[in-house]
Biopython code that builds the backbone (N, CA, C, O; Angstrom):
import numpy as np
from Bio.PDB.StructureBuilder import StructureBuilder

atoms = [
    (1, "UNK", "N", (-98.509, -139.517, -32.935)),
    (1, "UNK", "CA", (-97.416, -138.580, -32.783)),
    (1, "UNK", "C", (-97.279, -138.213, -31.315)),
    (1, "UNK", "O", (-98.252, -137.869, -30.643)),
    (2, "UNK", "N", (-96.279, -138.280, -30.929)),
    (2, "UNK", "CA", (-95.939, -138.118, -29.372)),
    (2, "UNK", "C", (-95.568, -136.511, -29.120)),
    (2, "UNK", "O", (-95.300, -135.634, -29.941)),
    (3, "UNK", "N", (-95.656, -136.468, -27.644)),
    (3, "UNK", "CA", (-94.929, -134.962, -27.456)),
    (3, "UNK", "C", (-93.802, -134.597, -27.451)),
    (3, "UNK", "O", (-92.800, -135.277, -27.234)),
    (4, "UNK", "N", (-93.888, -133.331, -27.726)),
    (4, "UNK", "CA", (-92.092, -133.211, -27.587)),
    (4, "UNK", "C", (-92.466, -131.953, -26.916)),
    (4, "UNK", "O", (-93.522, -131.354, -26.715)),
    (5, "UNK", "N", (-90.536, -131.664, -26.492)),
    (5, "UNK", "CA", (-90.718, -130.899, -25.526)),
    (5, "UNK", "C", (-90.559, -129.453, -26.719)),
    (5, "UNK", "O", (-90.638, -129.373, -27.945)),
    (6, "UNK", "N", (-90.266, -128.304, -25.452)),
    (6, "UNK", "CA", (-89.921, -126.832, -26.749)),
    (6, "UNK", "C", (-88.928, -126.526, -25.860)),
    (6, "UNK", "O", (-88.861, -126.735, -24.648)),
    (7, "UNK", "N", (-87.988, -125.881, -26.796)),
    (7, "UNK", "CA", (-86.437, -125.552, -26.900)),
    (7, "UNK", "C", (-86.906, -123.486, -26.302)),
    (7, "UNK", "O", (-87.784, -122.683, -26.617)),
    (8, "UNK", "N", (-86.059, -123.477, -25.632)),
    (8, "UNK", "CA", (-85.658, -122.258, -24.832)),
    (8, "UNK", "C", (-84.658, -121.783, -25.944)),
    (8, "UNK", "O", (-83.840, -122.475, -26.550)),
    (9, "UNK", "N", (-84.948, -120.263, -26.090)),
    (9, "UNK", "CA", (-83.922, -119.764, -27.019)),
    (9, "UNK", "C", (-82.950, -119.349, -26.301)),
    (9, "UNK", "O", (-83.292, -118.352, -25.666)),
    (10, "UNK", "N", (-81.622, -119.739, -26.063)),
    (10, "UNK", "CA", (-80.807, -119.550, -24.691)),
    (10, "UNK", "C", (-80.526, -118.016, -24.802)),
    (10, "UNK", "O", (-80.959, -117.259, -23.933)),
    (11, "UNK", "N", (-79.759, -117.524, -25.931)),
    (11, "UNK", "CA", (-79.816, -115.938, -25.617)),
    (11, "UNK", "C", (-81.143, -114.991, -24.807)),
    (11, "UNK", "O", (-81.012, -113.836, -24.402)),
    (12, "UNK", "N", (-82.136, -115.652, -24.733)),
    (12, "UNK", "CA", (-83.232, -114.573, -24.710)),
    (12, "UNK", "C", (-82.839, -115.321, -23.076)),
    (12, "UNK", "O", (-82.634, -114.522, -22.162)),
    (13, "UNK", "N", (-82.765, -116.569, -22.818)),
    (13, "UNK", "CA", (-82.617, -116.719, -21.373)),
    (13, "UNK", "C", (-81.840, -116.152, -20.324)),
    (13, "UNK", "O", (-82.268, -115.663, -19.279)),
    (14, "UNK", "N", (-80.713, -116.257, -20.682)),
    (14, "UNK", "CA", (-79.819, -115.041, -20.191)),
    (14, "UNK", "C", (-80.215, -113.573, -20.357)),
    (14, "UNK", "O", (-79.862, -112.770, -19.492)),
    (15, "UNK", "N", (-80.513, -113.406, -20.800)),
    (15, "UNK", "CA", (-81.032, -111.165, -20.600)),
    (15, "UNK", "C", (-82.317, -111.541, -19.960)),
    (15, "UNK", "O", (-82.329, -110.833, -18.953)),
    (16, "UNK", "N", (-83.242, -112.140, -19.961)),
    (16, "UNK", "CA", (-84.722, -111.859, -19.397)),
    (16, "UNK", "C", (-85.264, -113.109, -18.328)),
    (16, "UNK", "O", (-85.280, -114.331, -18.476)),
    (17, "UNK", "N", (-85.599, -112.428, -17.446)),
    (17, "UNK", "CA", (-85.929, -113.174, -16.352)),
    (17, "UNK", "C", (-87.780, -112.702, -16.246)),
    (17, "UNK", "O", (-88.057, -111.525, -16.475)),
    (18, "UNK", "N", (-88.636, -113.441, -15.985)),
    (18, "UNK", "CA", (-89.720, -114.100, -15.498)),
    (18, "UNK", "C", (-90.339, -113.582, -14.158)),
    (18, "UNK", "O", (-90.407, -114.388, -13.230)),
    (19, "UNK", "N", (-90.771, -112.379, -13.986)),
    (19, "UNK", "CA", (-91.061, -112.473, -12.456)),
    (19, "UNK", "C", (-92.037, -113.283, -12.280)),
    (19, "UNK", "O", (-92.167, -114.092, -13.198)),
    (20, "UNK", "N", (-93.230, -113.414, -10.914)),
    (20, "UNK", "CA", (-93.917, -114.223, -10.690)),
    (20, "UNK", "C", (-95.350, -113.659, -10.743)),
    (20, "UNK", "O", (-96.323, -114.375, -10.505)),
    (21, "UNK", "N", (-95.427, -112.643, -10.992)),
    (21, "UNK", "CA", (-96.966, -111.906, -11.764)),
    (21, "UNK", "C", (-96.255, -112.027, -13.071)),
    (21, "UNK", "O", (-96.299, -110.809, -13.244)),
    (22, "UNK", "N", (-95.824, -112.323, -13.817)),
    (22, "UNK", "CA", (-95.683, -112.712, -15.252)),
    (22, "UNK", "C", (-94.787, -111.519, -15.852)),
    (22, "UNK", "O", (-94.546, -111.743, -17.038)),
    (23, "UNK", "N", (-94.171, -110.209, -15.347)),
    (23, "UNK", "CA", (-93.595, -108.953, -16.089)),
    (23, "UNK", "C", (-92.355, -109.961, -16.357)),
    (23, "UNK", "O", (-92.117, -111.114, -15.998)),
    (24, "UNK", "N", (-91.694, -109.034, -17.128)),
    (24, "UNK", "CA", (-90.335, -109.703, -17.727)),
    (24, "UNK", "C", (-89.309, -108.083, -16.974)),
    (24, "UNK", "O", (-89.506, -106.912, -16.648)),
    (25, "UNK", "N", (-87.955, -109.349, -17.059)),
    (25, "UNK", "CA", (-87.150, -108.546, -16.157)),
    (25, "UNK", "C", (-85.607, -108.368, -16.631)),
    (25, "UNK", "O", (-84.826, -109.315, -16.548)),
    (26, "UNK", "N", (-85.273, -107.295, -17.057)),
    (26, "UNK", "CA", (-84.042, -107.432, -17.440)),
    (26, "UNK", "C", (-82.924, -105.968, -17.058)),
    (26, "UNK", "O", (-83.290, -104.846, -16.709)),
    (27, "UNK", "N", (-81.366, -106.517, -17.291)),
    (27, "UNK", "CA", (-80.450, -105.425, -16.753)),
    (27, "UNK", "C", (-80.273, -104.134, -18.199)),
    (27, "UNK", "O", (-80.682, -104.205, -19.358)),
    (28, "UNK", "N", (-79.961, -103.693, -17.911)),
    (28, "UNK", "CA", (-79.351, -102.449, -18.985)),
    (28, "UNK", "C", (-78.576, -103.274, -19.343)),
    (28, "UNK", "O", (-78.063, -104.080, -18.567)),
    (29, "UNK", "N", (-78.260, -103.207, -21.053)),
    (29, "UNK", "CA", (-76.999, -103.142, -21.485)),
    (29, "UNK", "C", (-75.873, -101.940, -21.392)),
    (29, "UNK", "O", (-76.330, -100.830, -21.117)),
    (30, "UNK", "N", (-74.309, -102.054, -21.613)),
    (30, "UNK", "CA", (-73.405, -101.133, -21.965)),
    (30, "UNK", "C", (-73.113, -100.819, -20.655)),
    (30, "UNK", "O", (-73.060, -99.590, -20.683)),
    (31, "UNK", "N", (-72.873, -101.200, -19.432)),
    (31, "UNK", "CA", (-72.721, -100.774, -18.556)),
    (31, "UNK", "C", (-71.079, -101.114, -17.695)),
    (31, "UNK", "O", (-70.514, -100.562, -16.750)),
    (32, "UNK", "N", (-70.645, -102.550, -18.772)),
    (32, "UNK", "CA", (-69.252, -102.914, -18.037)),
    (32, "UNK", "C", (-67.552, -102.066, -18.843)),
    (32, "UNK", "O", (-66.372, -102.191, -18.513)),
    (33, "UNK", "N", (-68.204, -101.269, -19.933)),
    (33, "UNK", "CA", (-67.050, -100.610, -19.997)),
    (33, "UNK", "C", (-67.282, -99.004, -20.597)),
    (33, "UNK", "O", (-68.310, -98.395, -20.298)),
    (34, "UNK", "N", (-66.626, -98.620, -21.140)),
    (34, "UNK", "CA", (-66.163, -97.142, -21.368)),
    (34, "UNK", "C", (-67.246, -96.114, -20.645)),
    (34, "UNK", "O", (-67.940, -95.166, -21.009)),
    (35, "UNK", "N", (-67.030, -96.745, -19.571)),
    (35, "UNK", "CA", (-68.166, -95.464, -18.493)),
    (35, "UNK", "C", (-67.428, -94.289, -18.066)),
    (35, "UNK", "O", (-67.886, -93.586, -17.166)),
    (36, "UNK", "N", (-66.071, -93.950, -18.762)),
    (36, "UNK", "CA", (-66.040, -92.244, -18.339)),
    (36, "UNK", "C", (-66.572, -91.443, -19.328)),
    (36, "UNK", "O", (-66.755, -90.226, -19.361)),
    (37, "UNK", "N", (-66.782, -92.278, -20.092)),
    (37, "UNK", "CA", (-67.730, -91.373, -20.959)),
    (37, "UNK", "C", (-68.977, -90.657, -20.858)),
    (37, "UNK", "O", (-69.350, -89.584, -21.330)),
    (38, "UNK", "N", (-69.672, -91.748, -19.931)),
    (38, "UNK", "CA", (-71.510, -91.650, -19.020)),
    (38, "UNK", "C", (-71.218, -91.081, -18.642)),
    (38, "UNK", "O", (-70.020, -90.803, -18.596)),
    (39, "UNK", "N", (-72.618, -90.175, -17.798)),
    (39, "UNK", "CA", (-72.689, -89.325, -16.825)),
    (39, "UNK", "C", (-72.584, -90.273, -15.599)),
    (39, "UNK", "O", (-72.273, -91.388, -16.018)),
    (40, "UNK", "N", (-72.703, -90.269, -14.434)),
    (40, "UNK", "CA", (-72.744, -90.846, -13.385)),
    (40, "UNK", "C", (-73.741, -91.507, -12.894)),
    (40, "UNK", "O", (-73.775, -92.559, -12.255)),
    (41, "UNK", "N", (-75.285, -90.156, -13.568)),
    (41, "UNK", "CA", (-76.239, -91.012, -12.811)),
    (41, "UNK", "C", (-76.621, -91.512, -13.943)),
    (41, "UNK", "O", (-77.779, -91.926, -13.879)),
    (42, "UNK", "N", (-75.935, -91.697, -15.342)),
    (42, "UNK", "CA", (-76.704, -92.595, -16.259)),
    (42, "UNK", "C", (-76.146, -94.297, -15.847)),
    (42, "UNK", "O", (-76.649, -95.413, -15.981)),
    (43, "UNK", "N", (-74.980, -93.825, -15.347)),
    (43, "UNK", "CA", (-74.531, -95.348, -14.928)),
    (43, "UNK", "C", (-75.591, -95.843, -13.601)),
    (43, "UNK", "O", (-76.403, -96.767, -13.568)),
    (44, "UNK", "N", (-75.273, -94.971, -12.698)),
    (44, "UNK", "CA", (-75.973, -95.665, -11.559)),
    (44, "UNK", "C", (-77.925, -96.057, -11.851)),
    (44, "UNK", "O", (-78.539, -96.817, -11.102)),
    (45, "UNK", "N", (-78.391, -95.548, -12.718)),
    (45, "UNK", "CA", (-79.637, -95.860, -13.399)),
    (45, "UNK", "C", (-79.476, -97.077, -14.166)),
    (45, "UNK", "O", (-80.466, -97.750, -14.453)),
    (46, "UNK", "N", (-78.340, -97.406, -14.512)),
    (46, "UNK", "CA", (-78.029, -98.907, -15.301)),
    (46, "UNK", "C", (-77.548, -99.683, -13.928)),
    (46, "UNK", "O", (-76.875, -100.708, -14.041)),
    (47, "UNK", "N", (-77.770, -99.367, -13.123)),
    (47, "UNK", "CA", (-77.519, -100.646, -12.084)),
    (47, "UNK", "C", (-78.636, -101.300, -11.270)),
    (47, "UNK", "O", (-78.496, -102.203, -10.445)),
    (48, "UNK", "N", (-79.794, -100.680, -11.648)),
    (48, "UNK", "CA", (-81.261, -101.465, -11.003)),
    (48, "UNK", "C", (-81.878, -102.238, -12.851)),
    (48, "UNK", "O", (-81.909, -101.906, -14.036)),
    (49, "UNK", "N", (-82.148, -103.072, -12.207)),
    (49, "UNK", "CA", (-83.251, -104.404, -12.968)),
    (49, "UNK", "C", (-84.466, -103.193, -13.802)),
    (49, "UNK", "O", (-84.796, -102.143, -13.250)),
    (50, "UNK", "N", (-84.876, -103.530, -14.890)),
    (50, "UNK", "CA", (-86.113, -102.735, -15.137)),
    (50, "UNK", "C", (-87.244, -103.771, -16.078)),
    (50, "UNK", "O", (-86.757, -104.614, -16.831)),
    (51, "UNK", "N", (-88.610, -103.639, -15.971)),
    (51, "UNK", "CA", (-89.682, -104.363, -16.664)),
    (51, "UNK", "C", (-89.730, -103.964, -18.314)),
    (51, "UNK", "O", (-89.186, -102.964, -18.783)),
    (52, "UNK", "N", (-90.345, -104.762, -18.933)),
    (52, "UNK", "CA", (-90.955, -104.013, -20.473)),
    (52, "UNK", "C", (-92.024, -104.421, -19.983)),
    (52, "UNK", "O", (-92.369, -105.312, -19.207)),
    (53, "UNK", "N", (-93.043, -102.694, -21.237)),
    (53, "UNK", "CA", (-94.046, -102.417, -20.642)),
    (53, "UNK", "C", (-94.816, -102.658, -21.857)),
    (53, "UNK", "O", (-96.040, -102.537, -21.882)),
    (54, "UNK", "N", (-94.011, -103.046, -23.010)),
    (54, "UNK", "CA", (-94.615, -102.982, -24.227)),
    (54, "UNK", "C", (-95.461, -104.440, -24.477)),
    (54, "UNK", "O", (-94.802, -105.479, -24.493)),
    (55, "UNK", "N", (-96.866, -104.490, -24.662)),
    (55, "UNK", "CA", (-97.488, -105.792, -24.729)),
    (55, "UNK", "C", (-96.987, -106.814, -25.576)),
    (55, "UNK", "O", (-96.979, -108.030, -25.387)),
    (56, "UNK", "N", (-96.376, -105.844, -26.981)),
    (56, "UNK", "CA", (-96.256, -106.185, -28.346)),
    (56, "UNK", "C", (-94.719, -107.705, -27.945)),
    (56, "UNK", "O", (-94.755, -108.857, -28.379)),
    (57, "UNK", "N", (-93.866, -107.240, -27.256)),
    (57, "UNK", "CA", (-92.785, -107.666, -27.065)),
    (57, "UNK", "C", (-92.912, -108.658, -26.119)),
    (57, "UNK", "O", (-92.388, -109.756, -26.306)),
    (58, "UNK", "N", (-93.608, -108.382, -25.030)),
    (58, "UNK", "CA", (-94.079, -109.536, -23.550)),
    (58, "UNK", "C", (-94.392, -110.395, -24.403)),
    (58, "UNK", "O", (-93.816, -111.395, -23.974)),
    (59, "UNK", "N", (-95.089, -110.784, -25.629)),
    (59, "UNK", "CA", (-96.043, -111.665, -26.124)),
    (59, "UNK", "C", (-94.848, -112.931, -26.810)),
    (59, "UNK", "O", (-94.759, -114.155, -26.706)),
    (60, "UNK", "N", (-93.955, -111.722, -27.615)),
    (60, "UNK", "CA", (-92.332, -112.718, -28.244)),
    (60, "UNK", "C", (-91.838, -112.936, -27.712)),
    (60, "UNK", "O", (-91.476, -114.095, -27.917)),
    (61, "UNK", "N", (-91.107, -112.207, -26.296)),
    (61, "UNK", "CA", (-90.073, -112.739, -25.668)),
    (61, "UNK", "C", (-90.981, -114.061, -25.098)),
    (61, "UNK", "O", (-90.579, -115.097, -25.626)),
    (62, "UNK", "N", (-91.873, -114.235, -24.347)),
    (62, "UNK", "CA", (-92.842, -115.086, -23.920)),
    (62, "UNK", "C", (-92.910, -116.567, -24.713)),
    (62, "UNK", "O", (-93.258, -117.660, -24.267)),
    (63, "UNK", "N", (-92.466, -116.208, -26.006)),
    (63, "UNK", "CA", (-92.845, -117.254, -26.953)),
    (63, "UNK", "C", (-91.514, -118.305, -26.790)),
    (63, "UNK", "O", (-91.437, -119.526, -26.929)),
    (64, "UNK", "N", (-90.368, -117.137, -26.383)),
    (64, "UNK", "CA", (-89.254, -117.816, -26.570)),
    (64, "UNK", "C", (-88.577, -118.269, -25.244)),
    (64, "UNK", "O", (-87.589, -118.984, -25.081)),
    (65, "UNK", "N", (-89.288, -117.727, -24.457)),
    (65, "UNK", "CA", (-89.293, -118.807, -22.882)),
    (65, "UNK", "C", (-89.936, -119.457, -22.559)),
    (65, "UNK", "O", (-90.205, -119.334, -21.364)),
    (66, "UNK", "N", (-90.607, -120.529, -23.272)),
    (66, "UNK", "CA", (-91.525, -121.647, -23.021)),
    (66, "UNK", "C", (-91.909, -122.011, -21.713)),
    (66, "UNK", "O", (-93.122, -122.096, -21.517)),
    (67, "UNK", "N", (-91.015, -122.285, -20.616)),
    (67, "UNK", "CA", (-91.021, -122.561, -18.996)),
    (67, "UNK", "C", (-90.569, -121.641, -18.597)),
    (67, "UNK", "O", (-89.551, -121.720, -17.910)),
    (68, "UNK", "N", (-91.048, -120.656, -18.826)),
    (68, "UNK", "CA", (-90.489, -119.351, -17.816)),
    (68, "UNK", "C", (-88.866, -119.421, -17.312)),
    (68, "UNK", "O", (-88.403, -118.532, -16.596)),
]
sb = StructureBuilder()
sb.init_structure("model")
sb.init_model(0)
sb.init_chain("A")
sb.init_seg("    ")
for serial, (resi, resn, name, xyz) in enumerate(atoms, 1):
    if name == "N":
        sb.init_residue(resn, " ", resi, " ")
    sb.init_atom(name, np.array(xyz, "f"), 0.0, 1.0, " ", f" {name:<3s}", serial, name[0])
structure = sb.get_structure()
């Protein structure tokens, strides 16, 4: 039996990025419309990148980015 390769789950590729100590990296959702509704600084807090800190989740999303 030969190798095969493993399939990237493309949704999870697009939202989560890979840093290079291994954290995972992703944007806020809800941020491209009905923002007069937000406060201001809830928007501008949705405009920086943030980590998950949860082990439980690093371990799945992980599973489903095979090559980083």
């Amino acid at each position: 039996m030969g190798r095969y390769k493993l399939k990237t789950k493309k949704g999870v590729s697009k939202r989560f990025k890979l840093t290079k100590s291994g954290k995972i990296k992703y944007h806020c959702g809800g941020k491209s419309h009905l923002q007069s509704s937000k406060k201001s600084s809830r928007v501008r807090s949705m405009r920086r990148a943030r980590t998950i800190d949860e082990s439980k989740e690093i371990s799945f999303i992980k599973r489903m980015l095979p090559y980083g």
